[in-house]
DSSP file (Angstrom, degrees, kcal/mol; ACC not computed):
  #  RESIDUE AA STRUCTURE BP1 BP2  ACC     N-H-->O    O-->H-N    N-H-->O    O-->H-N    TCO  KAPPA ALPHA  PHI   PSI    X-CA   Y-CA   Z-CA
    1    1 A X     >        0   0    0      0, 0.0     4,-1.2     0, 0.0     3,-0.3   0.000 360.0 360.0 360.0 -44.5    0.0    0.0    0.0
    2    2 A X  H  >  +     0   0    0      2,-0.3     4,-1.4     1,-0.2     0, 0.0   0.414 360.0  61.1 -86.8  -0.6    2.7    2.9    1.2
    3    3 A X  H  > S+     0   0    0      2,-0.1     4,-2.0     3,-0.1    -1,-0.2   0.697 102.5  46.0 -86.4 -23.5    4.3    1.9   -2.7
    4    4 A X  H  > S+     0   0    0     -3,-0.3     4,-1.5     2,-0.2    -2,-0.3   0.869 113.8  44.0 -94.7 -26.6    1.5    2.8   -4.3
    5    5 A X  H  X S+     0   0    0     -4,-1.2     4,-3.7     2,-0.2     5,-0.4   0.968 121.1  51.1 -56.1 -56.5    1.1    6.6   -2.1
    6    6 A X  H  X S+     0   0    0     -4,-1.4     4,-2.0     1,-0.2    -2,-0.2   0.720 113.2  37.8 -18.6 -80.4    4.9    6.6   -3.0
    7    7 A X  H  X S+     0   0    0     -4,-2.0     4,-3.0    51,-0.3    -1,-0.2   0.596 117.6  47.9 -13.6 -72.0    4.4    5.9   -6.6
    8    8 A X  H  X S+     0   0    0     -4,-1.5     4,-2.7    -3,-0.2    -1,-0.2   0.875 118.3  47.9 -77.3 -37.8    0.9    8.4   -7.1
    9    9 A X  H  X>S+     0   0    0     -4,-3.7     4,-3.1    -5,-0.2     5,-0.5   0.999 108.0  49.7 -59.9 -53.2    3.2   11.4   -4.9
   10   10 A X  H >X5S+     0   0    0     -4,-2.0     4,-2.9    -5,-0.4     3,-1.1   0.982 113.4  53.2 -66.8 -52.3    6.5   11.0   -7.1
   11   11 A X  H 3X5S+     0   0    0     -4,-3.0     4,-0.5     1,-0.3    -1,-0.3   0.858 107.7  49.3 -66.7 -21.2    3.9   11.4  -10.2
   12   12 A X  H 3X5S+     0   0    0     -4,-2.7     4,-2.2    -3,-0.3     3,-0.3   0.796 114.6  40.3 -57.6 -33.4    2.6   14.3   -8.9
   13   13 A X  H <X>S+     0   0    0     -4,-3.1     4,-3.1    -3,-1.1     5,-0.6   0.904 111.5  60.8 -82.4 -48.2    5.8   16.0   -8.3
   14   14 A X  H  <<S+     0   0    0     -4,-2.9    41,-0.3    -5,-0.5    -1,-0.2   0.503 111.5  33.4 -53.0 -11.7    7.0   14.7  -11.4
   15   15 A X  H >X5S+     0   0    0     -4,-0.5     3,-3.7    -3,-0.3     4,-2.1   0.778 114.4  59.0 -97.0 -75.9    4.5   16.4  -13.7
   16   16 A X  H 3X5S+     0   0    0     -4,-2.2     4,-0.6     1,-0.2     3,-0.3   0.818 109.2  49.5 -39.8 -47.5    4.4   19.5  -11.2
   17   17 A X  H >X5S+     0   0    0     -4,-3.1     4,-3.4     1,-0.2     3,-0.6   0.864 112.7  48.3 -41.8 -40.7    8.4   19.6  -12.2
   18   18 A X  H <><S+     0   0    0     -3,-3.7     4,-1.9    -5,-0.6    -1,-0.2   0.953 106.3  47.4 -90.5 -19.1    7.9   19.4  -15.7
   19   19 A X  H 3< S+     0   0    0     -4,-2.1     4,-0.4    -3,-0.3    -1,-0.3   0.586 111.8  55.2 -87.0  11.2    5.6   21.7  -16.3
   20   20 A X  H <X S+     0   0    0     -4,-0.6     4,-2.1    -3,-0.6    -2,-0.2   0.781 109.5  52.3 -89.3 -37.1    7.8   24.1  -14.0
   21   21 A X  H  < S+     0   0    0     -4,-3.4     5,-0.2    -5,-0.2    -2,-0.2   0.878 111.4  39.5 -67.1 -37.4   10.5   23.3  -16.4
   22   22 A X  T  X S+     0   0    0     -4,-1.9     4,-1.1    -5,-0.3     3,-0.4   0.690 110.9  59.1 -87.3 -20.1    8.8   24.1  -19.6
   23   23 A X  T  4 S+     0   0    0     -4,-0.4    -2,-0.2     1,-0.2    -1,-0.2   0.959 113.0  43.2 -85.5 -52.3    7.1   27.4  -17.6
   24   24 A X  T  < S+     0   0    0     -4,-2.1     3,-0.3    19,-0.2    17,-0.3   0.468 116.9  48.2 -51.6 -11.2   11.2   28.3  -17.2
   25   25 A X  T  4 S+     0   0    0     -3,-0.4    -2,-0.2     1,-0.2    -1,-0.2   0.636 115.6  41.7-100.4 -28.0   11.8   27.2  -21.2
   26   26 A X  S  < S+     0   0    0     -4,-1.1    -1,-0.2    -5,-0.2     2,-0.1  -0.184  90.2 123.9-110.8  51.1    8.9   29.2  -22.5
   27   27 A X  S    S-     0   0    0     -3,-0.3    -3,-0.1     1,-0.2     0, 0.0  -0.573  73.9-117.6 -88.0 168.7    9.8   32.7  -19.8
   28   28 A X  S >> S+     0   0    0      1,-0.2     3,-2.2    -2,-0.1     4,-1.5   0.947 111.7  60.3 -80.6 -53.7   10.2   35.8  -21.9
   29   29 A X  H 3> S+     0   0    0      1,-0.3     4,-1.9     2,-0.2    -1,-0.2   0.730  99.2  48.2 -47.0 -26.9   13.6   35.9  -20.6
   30   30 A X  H 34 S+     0   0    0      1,-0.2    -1,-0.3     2,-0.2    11,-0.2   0.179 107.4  60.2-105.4  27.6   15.0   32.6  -21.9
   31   31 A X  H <> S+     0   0    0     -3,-2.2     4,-1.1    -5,-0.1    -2,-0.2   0.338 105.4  47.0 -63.3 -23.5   13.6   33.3  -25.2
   32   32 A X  H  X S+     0   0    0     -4,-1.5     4,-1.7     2,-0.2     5,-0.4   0.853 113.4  45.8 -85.3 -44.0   15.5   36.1  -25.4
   33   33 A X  H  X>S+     0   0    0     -4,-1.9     4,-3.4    -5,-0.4     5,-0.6   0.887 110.8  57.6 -57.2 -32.1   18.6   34.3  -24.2
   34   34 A X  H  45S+     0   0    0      3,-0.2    -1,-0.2     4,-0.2    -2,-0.2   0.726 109.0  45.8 -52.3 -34.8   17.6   31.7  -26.7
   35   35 A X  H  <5S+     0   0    0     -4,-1.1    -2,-0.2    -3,-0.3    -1,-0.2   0.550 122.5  29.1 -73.3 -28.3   17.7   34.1  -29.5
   36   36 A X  H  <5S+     0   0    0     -4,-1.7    -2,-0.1     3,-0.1    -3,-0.1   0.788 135.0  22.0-106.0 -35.6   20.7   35.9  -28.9
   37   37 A X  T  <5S-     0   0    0     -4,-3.4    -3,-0.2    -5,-0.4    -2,-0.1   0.940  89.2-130.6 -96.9 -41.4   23.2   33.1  -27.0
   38   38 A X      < +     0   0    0      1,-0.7    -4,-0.2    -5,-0.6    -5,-0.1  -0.035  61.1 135.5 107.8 -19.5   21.5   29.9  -28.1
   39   39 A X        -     0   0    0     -6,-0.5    -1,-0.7     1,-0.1     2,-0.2  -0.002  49.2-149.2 -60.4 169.0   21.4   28.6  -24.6
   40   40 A X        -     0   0    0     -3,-0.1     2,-0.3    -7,-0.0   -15,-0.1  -0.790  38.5-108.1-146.6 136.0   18.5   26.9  -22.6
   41   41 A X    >>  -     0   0    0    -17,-0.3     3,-1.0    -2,-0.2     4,-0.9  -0.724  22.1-122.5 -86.4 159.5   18.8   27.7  -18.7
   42   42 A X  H >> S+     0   0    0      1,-0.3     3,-9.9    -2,-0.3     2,-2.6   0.981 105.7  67.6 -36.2 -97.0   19.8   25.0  -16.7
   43   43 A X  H 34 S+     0   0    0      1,-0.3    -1,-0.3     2,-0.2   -19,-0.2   0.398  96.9  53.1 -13.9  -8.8   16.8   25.2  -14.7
   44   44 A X  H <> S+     0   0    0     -2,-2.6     4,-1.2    -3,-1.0    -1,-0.3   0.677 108.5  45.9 -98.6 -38.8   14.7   24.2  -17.4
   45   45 A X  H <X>S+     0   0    0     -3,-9.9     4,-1.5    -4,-0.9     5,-0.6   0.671 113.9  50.9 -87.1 -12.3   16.5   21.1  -18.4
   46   46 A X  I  X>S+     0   0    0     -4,-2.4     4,-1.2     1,-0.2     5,-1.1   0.832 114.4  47.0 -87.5 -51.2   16.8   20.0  -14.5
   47   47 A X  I  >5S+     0   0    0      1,-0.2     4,-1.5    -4,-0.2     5,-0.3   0.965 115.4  39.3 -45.8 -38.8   13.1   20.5  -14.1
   48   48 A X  I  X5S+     0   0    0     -4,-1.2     4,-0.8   -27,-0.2    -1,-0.2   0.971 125.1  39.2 -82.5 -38.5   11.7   18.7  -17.3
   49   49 A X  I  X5S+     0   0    0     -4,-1.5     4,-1.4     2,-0.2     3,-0.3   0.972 120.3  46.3 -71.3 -40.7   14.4   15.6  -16.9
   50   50 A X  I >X<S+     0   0    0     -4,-1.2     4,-2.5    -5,-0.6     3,-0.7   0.990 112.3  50.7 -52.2 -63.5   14.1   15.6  -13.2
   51   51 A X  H 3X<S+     0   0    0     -4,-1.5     4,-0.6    -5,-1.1    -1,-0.3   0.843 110.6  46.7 -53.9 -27.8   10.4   15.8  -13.6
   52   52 A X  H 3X S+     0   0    0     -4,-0.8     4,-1.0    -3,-0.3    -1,-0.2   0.664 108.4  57.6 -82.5 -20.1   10.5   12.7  -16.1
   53   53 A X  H XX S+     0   0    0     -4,-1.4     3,-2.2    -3,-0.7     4,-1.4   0.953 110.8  54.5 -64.8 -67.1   12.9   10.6  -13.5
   54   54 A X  H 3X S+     0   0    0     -4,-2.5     4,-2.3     1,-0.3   -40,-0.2   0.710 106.4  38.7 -20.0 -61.0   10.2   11.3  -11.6
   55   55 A X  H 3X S+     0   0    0     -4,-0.6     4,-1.7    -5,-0.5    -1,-0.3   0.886 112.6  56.7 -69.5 -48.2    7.4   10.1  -13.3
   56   56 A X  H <X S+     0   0    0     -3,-2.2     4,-1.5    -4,-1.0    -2,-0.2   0.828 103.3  51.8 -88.2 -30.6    8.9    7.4  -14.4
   57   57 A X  H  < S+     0   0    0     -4,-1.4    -2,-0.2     2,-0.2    -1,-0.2   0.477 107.0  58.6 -67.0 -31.7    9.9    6.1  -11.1
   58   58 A X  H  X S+     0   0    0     -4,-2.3     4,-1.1    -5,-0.2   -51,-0.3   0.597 107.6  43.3 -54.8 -38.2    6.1    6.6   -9.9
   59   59 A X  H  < S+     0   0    0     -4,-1.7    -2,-0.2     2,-0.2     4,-0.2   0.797 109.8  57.8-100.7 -17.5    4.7    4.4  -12.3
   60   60 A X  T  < S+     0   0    0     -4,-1.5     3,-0.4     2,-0.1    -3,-0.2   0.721 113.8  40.0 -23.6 -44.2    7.6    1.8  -11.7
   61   61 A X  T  4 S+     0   0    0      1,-0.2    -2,-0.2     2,-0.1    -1,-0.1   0.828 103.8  64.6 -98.0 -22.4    6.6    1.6   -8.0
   62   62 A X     <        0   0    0     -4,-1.1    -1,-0.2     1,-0.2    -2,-0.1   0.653 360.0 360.0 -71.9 -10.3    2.4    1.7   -8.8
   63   63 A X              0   0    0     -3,-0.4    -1,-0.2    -4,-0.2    -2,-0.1   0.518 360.0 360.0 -58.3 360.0    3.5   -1.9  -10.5
């Protein structure tokens, strides 16, 4: 039972994470940084892979 709270929490964070990441990919400031340096912030890539670890690691444990 406490895998499967585990499991439905880590997919919750894990979604909230990605869409935190993508809310940091699509700011007006890192489009402008995208446009002039080519760069991505950090923060964007930790949120959306972190948030996909996440996820993935929830539905592993709801097995």
């Amino acid at each position: 039972m406490s895998n499967k709270i585990i499991g439905i929490v880590l997919i919750v964070i894990g979604i909230a994470l990605i869409m935190w990441g993508y809310d940091v990919y699509d700011a007006a400031a890192s489009q402008l940084s995208r446009a002039f340096s080519g760069d991505t912030p950090i923060e964007a890539w930790g949120g959306i892979i972190g948030g996909a670890i996440c996820v993935l690691i929830g539905i592993k444990k709801l097995k």
